[in-house]
N, C-alpha and C positions, 0 to 999 in steps of 0.2 A: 504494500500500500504506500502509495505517495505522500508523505506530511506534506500539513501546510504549510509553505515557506516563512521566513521569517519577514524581516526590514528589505524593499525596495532597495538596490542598487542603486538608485540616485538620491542625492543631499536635498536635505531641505523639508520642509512640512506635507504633508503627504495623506488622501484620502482614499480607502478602499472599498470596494463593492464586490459579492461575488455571483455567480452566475448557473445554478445547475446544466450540465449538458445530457446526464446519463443516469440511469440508476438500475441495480440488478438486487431486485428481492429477493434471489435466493441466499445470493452471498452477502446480502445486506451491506451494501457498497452502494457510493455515491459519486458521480464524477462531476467535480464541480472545476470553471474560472473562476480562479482569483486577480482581479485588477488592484494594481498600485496606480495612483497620478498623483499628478500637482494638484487639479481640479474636481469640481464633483462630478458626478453621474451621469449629469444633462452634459457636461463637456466635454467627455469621454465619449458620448453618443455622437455629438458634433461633430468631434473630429474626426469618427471612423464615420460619417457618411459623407465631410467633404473630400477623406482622404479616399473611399470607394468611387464619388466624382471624377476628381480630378488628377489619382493614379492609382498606384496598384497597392490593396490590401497584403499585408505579408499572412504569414499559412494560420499565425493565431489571431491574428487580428481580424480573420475572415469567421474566422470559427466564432468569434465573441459575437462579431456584427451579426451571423447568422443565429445567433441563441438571446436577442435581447430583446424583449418584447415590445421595446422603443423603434424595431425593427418591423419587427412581425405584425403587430398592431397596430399600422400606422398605412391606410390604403393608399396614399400618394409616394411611401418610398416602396412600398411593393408593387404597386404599378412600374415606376421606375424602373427596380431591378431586373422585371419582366421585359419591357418595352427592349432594355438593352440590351440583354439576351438576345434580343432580333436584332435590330438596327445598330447595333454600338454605343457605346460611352457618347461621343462628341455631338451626334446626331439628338440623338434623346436630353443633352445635359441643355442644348442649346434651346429645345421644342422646352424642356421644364420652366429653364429660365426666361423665357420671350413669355411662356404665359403666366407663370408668375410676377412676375412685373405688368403684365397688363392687367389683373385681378390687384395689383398695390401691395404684393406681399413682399416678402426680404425674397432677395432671388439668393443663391449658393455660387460665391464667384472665386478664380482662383485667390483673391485678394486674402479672402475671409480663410481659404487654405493653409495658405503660406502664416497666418496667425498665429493656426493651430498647431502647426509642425511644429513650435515652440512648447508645445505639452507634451509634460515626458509621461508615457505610459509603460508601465509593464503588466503583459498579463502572464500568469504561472497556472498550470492545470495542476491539481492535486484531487486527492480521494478520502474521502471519509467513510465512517461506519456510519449507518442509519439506525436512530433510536427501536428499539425492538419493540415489535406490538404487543401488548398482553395478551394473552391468549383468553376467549370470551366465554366462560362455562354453560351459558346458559341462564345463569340460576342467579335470581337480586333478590340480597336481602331481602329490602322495603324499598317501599317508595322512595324513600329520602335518598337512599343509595345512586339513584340513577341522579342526583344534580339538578340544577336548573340548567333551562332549556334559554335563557339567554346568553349569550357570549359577546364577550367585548372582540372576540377574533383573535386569533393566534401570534405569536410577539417575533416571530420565525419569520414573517414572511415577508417575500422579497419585495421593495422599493415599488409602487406603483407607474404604470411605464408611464413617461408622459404622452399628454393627448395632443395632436399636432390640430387642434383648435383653427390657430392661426392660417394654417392651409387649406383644411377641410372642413371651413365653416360652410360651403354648399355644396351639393350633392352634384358633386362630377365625377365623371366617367374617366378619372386619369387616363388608365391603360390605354383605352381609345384616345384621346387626346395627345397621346404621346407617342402611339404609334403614325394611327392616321391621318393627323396634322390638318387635316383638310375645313379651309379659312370657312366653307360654308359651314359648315357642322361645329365650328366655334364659334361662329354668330349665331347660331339657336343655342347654345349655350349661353352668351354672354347675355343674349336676348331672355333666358331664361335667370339669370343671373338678376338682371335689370327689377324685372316680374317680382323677385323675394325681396328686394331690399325696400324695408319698409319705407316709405314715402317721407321724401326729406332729407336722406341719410344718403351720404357722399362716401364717396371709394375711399379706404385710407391707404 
């Protein structure tokens, strides 16, 4: 079994997050990422989507971006990742940014890249033992035995991913959008766009 690493390899003040990848019930194993940065969570996530932009993920920094629910959860960078799979990086990065900029949102540009390469990150895979289940006889006391039935929730669990709000405040069809570009089928969009925003209320 792998322990968990100790102290980051780089100087200085330093925040951690970690990440499940795996888990095998029989041998009650866990395979988790563990992240080191300078930064929190949300900037960790930044920087592996501008650095998946604008060049090449290395072999663990793909495996993280592929297991983060800030990933996975989020219908405009899975659009993305899909779109590009077909068309390419430059083609898809250029279709995201023309239209987030014309909807008023922050577009993703090498500028804001080159920021982030400034964030030291390390991630380390290790493995842990899973808390063993009690095993359930059947058979309760009393009543009182089984607890109450509210919970405040479990104190384990992982960071809620964030909600990308900001980009998917209306209901678009990324994928489409990002493959098939096509200026008519954006104007029934933006036409559609136009329609929701309550009356009065200007593009920000």
């Amino acid at each position: 079994m792998t322990a968990r690493p100790g102290l980051p390899r780089f100087l200085g003040p330093f925040k951690s997050f970690s990440v499940a990848v795996s888990s095998n019930r029989e041998k009650g194993t866990e395979d988790r990422l563990l992240v080191y940065s300078q930064g929190s969570r949300v900037k960790v996530v930044q920087y592996l989507w501008l650095k998946f932009l604008w060049d090449e993920l290395s072999k663990e920094e793909m495996k993280l971006f592929l297991m983060l629910p800030e990933i996975l959860n989020s219908e405009i960078r899975i659009s993305t990742i899909r779109a590009i799979l077909i068309l390419g990086k430059r083609k898809v990065r250029n279709r995201l940014n023309r239209y987030l900029s014309f909807l008023g949102k922050e577009t993703f540009t090498r500028e804001q890249y080159h920021g982030f390469k400034r964030l030291d990150v390390e991630i380390h895979e290790y493995q842990r033992s899973l808390p063993k289940v009690p095993k359930f006889s059947g058979w309760i006391r009393s009543s009182s035995a089984v607890g109450s039935k509210r919970s405040g929730g479990p104190s384990f669990l992982e960071p809620l991913a964030i909600n990308d709000n900001d980009y998917e405040d209306f209901e678009l069809d990324w994928y489409s959008i990002l493959t098939v570009g096509d200026q008519e089928l954006f104007s029934q969009w933006n036409m559609s766009i136009t329609l929701k925003r309550p009356e009065g209320s200007k593009r920000s």
